[in-house]
C-alpha positions as CSV (number, residue, x, y, z in Angstrom):
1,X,101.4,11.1,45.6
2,X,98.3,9.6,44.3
3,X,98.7,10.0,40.0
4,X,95.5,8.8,39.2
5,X,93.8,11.7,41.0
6,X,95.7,14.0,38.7
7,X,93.6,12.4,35.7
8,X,91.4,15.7,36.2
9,X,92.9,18.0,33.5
10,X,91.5,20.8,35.7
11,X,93.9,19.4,38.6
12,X,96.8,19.3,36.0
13,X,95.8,22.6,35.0
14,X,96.1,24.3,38.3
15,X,99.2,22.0,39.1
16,X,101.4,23.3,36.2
17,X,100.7,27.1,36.7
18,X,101.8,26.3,40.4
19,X,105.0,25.0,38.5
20,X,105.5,27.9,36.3
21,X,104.8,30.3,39.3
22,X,108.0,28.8,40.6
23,X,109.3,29.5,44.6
24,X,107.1,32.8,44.2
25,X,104.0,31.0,44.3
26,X,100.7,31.9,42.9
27,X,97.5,33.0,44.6
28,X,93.9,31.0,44.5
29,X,92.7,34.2,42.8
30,X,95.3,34.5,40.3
31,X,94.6,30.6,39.7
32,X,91.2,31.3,39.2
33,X,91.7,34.0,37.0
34,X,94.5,32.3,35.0
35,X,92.3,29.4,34.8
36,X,88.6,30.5,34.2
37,X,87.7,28.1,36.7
38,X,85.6,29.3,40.0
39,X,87.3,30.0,43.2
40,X,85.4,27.6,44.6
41,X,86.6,24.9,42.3
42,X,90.2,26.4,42.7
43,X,90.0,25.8,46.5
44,X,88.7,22.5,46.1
45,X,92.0,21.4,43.5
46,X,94.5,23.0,45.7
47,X,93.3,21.3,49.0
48,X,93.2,17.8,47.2
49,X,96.5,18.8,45.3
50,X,97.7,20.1,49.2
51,X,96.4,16.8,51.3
52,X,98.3,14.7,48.2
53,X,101.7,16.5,48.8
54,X,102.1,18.0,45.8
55,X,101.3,21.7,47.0
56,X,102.0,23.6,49.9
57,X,101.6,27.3,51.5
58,X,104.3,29.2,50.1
59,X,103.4,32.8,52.3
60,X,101.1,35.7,51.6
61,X,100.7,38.4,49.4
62,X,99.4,41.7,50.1
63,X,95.9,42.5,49.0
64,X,94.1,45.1,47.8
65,X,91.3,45.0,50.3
66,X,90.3,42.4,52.8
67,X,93.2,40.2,54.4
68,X,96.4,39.2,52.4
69,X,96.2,36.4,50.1
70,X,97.6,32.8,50.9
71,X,100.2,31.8,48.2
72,X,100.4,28.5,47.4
73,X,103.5,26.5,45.4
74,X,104.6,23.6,44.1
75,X,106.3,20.9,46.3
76,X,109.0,19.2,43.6
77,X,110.4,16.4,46.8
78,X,106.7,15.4,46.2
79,X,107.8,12.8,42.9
80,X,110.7,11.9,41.4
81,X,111.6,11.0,37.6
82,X,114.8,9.1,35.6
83,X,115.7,10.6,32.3
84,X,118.3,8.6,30.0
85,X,120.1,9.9,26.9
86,X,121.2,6.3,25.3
87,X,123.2,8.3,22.6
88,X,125.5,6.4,19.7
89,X,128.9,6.3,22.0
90,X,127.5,7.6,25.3
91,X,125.1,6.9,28.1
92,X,123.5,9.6,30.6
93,X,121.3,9.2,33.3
94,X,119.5,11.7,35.7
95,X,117.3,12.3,38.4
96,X,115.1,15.3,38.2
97,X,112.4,16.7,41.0
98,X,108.7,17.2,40.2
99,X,109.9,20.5,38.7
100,X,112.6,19.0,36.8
101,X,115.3,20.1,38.7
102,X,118.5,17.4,38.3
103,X,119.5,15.9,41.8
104,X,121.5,13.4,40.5
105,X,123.9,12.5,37.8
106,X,125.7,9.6,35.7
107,X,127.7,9.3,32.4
108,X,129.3,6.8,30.9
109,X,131.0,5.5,27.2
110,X,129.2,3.1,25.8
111,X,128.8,1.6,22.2
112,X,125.1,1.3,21.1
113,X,126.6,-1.6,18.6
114,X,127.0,-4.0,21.3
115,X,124.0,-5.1,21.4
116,X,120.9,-4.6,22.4
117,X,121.0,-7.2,25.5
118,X,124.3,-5.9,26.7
119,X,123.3,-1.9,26.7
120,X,119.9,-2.5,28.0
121,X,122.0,-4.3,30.7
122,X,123.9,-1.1,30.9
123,X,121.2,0.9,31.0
124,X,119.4,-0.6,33.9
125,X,122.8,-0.7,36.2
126,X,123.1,2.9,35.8
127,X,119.5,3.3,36.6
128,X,120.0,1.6,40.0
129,X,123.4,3.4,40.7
130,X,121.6,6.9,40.0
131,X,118.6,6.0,42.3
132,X,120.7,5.0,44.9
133,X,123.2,8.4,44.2
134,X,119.8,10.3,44.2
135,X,118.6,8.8,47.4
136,X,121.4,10.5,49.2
137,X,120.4,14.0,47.6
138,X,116.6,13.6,48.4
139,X,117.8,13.1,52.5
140,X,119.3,16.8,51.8
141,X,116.8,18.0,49.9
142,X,115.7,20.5,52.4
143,X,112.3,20.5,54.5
144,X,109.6,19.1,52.2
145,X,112.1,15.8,52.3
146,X,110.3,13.3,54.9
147,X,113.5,11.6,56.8
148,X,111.8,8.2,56.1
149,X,111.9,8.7,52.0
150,X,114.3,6.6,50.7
151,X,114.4,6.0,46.8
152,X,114.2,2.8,46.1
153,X,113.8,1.8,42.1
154,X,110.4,-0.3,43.1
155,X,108.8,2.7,45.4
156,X,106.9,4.0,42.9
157,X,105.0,0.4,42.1
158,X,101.7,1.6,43.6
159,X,101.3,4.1,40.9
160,X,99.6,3.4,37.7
161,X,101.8,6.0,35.0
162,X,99.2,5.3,32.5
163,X,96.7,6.9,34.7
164,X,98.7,10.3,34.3
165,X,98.4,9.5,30.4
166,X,101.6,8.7,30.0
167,X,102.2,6.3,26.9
168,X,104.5,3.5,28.7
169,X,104.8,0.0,30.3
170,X,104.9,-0.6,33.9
171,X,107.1,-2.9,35.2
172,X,105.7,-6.5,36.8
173,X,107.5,-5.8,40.2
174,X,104.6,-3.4,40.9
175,X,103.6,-4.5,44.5
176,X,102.8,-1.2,46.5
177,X,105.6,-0.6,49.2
178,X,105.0,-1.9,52.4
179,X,105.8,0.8,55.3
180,X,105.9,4.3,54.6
181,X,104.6,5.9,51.7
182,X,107.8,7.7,50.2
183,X,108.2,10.4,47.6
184,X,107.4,8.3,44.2
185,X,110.0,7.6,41.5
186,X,107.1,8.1,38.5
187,X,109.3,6.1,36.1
188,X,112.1,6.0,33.2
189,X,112.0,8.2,29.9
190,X,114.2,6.7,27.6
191,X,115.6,9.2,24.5
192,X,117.8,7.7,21.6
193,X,118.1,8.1,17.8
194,X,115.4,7.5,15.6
195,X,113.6,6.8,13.5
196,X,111.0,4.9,16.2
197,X,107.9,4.3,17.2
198,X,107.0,6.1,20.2
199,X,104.0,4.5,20.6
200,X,105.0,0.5,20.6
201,X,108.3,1.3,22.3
202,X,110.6,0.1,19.7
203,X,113.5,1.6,18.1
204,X,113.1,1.2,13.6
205,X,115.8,1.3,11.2
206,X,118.6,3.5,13.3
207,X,121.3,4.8,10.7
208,X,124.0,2.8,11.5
209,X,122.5,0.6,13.7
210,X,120.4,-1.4,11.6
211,X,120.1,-4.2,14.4
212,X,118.0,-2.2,16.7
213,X,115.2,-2.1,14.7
214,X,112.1,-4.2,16.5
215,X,113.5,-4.5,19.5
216,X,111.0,-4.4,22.2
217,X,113.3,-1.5,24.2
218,X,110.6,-0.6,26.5
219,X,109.4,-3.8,27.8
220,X,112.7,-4.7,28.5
221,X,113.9,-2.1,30.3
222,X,110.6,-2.0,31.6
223,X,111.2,-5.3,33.1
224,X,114.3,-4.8,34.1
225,X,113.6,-1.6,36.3
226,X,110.0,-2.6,37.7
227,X,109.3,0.5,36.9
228,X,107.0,2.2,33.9
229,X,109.1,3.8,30.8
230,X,108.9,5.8,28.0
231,X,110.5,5.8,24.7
232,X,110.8,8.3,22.6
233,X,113.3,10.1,19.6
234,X,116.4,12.2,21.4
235,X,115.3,14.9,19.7
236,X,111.5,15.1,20.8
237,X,112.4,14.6,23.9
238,X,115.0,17.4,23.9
239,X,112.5,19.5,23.0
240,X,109.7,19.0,25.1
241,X,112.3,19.8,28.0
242,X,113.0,23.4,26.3
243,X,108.7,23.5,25.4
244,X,107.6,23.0,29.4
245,X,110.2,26.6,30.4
246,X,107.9,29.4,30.5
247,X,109.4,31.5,28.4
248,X,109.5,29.1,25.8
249,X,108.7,29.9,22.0
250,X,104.7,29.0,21.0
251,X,106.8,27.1,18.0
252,X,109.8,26.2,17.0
253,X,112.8,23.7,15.8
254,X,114.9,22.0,18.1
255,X,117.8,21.4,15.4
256,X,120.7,18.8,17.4
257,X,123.8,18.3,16.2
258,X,125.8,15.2,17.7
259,X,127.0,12.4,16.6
260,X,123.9,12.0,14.0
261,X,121.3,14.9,13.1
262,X,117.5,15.8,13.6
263,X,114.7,18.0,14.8
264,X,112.5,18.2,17.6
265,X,109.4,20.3,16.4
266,X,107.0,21.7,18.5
267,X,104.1,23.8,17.1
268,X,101.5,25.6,19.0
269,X,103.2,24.6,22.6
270,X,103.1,20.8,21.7
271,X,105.8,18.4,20.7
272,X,104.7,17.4,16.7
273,X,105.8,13.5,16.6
274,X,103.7,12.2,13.4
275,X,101.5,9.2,13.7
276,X,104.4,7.2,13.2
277,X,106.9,9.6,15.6
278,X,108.2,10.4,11.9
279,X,108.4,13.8,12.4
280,X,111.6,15.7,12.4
281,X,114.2,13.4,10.5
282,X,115.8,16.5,9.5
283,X,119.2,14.8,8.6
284,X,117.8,12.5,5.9
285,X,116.4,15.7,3.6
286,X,118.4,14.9,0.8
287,X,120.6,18.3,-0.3
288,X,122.6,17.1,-3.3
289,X,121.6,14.9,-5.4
290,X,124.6,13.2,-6.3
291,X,126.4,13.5,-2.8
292,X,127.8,11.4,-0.7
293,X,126.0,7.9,0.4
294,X,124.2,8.0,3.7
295,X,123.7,4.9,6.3
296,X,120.4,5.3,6.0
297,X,120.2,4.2,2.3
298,X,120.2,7.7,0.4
299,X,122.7,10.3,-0.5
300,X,123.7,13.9,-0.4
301,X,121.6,13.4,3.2
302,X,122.0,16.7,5.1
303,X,123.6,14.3,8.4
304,X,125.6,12.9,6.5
305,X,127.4,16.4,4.6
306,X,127.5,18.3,8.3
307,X,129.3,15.4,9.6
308,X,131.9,15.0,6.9
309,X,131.9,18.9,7.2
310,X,133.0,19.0,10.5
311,X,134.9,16.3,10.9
312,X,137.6,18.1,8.1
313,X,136.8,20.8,10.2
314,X,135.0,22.9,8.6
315,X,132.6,24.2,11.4
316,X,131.4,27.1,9.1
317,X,130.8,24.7,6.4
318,X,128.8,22.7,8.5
319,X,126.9,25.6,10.0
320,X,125.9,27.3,6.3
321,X,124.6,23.0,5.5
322,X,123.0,23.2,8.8
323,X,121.3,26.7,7.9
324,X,119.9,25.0,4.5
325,X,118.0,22.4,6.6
326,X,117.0,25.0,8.9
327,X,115.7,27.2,6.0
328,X,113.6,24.2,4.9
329,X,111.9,23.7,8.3
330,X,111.4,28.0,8.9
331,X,109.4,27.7,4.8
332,X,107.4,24.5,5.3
333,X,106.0,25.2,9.2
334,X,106.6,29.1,9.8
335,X,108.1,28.5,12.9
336,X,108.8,31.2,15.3
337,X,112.2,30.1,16.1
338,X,115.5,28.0,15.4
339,X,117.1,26.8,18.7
340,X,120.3,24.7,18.4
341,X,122.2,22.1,20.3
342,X,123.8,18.6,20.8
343,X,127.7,18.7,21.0
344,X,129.0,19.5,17.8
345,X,127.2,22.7,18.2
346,X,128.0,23.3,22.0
347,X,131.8,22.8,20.9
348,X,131.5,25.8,18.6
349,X,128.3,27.7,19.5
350,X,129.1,31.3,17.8
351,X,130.5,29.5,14.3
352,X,127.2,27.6,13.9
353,X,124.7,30.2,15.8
354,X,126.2,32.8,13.0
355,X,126.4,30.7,10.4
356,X,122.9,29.4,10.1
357,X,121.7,33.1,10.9
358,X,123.8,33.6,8.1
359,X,121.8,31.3,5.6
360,X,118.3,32.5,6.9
361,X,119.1,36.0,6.8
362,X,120.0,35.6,3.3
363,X,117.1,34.3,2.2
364,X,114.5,36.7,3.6
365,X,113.8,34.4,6.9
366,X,113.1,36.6,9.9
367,X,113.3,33.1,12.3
368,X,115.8,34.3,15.3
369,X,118.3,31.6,16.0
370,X,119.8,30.9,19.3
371,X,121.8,28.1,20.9
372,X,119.7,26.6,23.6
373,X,120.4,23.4,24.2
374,X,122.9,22.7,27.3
375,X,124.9,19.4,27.5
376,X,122.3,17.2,29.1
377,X,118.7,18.9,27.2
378,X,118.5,15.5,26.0
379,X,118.3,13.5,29.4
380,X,116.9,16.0,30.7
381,X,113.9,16.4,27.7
382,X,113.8,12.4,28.7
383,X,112.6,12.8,32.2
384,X,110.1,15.0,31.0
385,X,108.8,12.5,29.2
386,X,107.5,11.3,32.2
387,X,106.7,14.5,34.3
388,X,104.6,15.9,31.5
389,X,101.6,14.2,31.5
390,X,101.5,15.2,35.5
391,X,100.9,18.8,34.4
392,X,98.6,18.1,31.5
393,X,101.1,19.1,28.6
């Protein structure tokens, strides 16, 4: 797959409704419609998008006059991308397809106060043990698979990410592959806590976790990997996976709940970082005055009451201090919806559903809330990080 003939946003355009159209498929006329582009121009997208990989013939559709319509739908064995959740005590890796389908998955414990040497080290083995795992499910992957496509972590090297606009390093091992020309592994999005800065690739002051701030995380794992990475906040990533479904809200909050609190806000269709990827530090609004201290210097933090809430558990305490925040986010951006997730919340998902619906009710808020995001929305949020900018969103 050749990225940087994807830096068309016409091309990406026409790619993501392909991806949205799903096994179904979508027609050149419907593309054209959907798109305001020409049919000429249509045809001329989908047969570079076709002779690329990245589109294929997916039947025909009947027609109102003339012959049937050709179908056409998105290949997802045609690129490959790593998403990593490096949460507080735990470490997930995954392997989605070019529709962000998981193929492959790792777990393991891990203290993000070791270090940052020894969990970047971490990191980058289960990188290598997921590509390999991954390898396996990409022979089995059914008949857009090539039998010569391995997935090897340096595969990808011939492809310049920043081309696709994605805001990451690529690794120095970036030699194309000699031999065949396998489905690409388009590199590594990275979630963890915040605060950071999305844009230099390095962690700031994470509550608890002081030592992490500076630290060059991207490089390094860029390095490490050979391949090109992104960094971003768990939570914007979390919600950029739930902003890319189709059915997907035009704005909302993306409130997790894990072992630390934030918000992932996405207004208008796109993920709202901040210039400094300040945006959503939902559990350092400070809720009483004189309550408890926080790690991150202040008190009466809204992280640090739903923590101490829960862990006397309280869940229904927690959920009325987590419908508080929630209520501050629905006044200040008029949101059209409050989504919840991280694992407190997916331990009790009725108590804290109710109870923030509870809170926003009673104050005239109209915001539905629903639980939406499933154990891995952070991982797999991360490996959209990387897919994204393929589709032009």
């Amino acid at each position: 797959m050749n990225v940087p003939a994807l830096r068309s946003p016409n091309a990406a355009l026409v790619l993501d409704l392909l991806r949205t159209a799903g096994e179904t498929g979508i027609s050149r006329l419907e593309l054209a419609e959907r798109t305001g582009l020409t049919p000429q121009a249509v045809s001329k997208i989908t047969a570079r998008l076709r002779s690329e990989g990245l589109a294929t013939e997916a039947g025909h559709r009947a027609s109102t006059g003339g012959k049937p319509r050709t179908v056409l739908r998105l290949v997802p064995t045609a690129g490959y991308a790593v998403g990593v959740h490096l949460d507080r005590d735990e470490l997930t890796t995954l392997l989605t397809d070019l529709a962000g389908t998981v193929v492959a998955r790792r777990t393991r414990a891990l203290d993000l106060g070791a270090g940052a040497g020894p969990v970047l080290d971490a990191v980058a083995e289960e990188v290598r043990g997921l590509l390999t795992a991954g390898s396996a499910a990409r022979v089995q992957a059914g008949p857009d698979v090539r039998p010569d496509a391995g997935l090897d972590p340096g595969l990808d090297a011939g492809l310049d990410a920043r081309a696709a606009g994605l805001n990451c390093v690529p690794g120095p091992d970036s030699a194309p592959a000699a031999g065949p020309d396998p489905a690409p592994v388009l590199g590594v999005g990275v979630a963890m806590p915040g605060p950071l800065d999305h844009r230099a690739g390095v962690p700031g002051r994470v509550t608890g976790f002081p030592e992490w701030e500076g630290h060059p995380v991207r490089e390094e794992l860029a390095r490490r990997l050979g391949l090109p990475v992104v960094l971003d906040k768990d939570t914007n990533a979390a919600a950029l996976g739930l902003a890319v479904r189709p059915a997907a809200p035009g704005s909302f909050a993306y409130v997790h709940l894990g072992t630390g609190l934030g918000a992932g806000l996405v207004l208008g269709g796109a993920p709202l970082r901040g210039d400094r990827t300040g945006a959503g530090e939902l559990g350092h609004q400070t809720v009483q005055l004189d309550g408890p201290p926080c790690g991150c210097g202040g008190r009466g933090c809204l992280e640090v009451l739903c923590l101490a809430a829960v862990a006397r558990g309280d869940d229904a305490g927690a959920a009325r201090i987590l419908g508080a925040g929630a209520a501050n986010v629905v006044r200040l951006l008029d949101i059209d919806e409050v989504l919840l997730g991280g694992r407190l919340v997916l331990a009790a998902p009725e108590v804290f559903a109710g109870g923030v619906r509870e809170v926003l009710d009673g104050l005239g808020l109209t915001a539905p809330v629903r639980v939406a995001g499933e154990r891995d929305a952070v991982a797999e949020g991360a490996a959209w990080l990387i897919l994204a900018p393929v589709f032009g969103t």
